[in-house]
N, C-alpha and C positions, 0 to 999 in steps of 0.2 A: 504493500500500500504506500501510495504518496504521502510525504509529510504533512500534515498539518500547522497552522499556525493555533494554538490554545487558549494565547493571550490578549492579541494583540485589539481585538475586538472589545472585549472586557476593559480594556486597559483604556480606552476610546472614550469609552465613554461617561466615564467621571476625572472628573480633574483634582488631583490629587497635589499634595502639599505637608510641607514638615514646618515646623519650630522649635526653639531649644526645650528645655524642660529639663526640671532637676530629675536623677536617679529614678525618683519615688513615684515619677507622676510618668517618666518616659514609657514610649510604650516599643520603641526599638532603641537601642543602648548595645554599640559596638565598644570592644576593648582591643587593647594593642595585646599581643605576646606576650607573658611575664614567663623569665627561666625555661621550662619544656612546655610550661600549659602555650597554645596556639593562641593567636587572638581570634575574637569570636564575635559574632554578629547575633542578637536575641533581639524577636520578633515577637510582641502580641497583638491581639484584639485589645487588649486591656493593659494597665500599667505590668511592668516586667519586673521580677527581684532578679538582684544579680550583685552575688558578693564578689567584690572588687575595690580596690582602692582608689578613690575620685581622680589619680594623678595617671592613672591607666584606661579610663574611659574615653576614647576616640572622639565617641560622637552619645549625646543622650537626646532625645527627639521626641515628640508626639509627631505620628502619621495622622492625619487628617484624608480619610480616603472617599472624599467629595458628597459621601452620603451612606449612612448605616446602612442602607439597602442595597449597597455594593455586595454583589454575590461572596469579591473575594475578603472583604471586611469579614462578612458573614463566615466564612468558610474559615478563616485562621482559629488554628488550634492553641489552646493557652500559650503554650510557650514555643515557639519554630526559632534553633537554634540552625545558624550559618558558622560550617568554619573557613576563618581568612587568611590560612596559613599557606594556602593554595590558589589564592585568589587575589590576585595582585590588583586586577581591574577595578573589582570593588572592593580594594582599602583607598584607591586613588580619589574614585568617586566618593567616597566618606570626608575623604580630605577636603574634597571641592564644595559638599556640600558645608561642613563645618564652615570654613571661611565665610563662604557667602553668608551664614547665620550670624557667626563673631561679627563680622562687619562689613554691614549691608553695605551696597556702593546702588547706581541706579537699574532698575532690572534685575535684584536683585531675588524677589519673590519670583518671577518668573524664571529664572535662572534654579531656583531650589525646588519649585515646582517641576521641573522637568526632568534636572537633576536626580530628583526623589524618584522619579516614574521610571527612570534607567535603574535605580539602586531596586526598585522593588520587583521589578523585569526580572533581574537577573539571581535577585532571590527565592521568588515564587517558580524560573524556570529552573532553578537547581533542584527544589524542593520535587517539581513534579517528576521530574526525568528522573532523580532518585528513587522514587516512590515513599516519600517518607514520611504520606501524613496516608492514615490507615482507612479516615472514613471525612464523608464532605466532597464538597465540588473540587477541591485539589486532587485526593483518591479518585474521583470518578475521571479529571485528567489525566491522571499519570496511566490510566488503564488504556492502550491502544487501540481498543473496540471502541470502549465507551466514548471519547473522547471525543470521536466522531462524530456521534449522536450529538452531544454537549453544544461542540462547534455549530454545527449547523442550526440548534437550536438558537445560540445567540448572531450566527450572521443573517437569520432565514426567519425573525419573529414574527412574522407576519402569516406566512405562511401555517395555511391547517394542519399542521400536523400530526398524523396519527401513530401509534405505538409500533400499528406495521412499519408506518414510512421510516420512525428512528430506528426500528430493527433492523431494516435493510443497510439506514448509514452503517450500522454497527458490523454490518454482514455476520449478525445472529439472530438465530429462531428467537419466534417474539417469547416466547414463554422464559427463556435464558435471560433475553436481553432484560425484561422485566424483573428476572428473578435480581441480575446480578449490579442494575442500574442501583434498585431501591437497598440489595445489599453495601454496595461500595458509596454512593449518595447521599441514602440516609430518605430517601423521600421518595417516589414514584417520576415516571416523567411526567407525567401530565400537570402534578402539584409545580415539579420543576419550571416548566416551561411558562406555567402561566405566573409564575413567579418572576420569572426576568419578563413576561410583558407586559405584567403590574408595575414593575421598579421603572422600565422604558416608558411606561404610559404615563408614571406619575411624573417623570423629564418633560414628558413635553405639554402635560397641563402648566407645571410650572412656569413655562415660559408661555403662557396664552390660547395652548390649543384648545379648541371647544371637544368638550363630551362627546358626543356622538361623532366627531368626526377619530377621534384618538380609539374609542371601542370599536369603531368599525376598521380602523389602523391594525388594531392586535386582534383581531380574530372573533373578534362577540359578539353575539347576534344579535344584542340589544343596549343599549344604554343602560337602560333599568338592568340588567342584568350584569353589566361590567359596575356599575357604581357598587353594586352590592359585594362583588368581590374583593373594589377597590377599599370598602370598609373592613371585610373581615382580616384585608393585610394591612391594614396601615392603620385604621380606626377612623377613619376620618371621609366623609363625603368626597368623590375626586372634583367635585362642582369650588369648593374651599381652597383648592389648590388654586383656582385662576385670579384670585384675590391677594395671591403671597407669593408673588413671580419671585423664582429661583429660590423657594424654601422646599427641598426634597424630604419627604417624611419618610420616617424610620418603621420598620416594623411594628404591628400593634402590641403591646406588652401580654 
């Protein structure tokens, strides 16, 4: 099978951004080498602990990943450990983004925003081509079948897709592909799918799109019917969203 691209799609479409942050609040926090331990890159959803001496921490940061309802926000496992004893590219790019953080010059936020998107590129595709997150939409990438399905779900959301048509991405029997989707995932594809076209559908009320034109965008046969969905993910009417341009809502609690 041809390669796939598994990111770059995903990667598109939130705009993503760091700032400093002490230790306790970071939620990626790189360290140099110390004697034989490697230095090391620590990735969460959430703040990271990581004993270390403050005169050895690289870089401390909050990722800001453009909106909670970013699949890969979602998908990070408490703690995704990178090691950078082997990885020359990105201790450089840590370098690049520190500076730009220490002191700002013009262009500054857009230089660390983009900056960020190459460091988290290169972290999420280590993670997946390793295999080394077990369960979630990274697992379901790193799987060669699945991955396919995945892809096409986020470059193809519009399209009706049915469980036959991701099986066949997958080039497995639907019974398999279903069994091993909602094993490796964590969810079904169907909850999947309409999952990233709730998170895309709520982008583009935010910026003004009307209701009926954005559910008949993603695949729903009615207004009344996509609103209602639109509340059991997010809590909130998608009608509210054209009131609060560029506020993306998070998951319902």
């Amino acid at each position: 099978m041809d390669k796939i691209d598994r990111l770059s799609t995903l990667m598109s479409r939130f705009r993503l951004s760091a700032r400093p942050a002490p230790p306790g609040r970071a939620t990626l926090i790189a360290t140099r080498g110390v004697g034989e331990e490697p230095g090391r890159l620590y990735l969460g959803a959430r703040p990271v602990t990581v004993e270390v001496a403050p005169e050895d921490v690289l870089l401390a940061a909050t990722i800001d990943w453009g909106s909670e309802s970013n699949p890969l926000f979602l998908a990070l496992p408490d703690l995704m450990v990178h090691d950078l004893s082997r990885d020359e590219g990105t201790r450089q790019l840590l370098s690049l983004i520190d500076a730009e953080i220490r002191m700002p010059r013009c262009g500054a936020d857009s230089v660390v925003g983009r900056l960020t998107e190459v460091l988290l590129v290169r972290i999420l595709r280590g993670q997946i081509e390793a295999g080394s997150v077990e369960s979630g939409l990274l697992a379901g990438l790193s799987d060669p079948r699945l991955s396919r399905s995945i892809v096409a779900i986020h470059d193809r959301p519009e399209r009706l897709w049915t469980n036959d048509d991701l099986a066949r991405e997958a080039g497995l029997s639907l019974s398999r592909f279903v069994e091993l989707f909602q094993a490796r995932v964590g969810e079904t594809p169907a909850a999947y799918l309409r999952r990233w076209r709730l998170t895309l559908a709520s982008q583009d009320l935010a910026q003004g799109a009307r209701v009926e034109r954005v559910a008949h965008r993603y695949g729903f046969r009615s207004a009344e019917g996509f609103s209602r969905a639109f509340k059991r993910q997010f809590g909130r009417l998608p009608r509210s969203l054209r009131n609060a341009a560029g506020e993306l809502p998070g998951p319902a609690a």
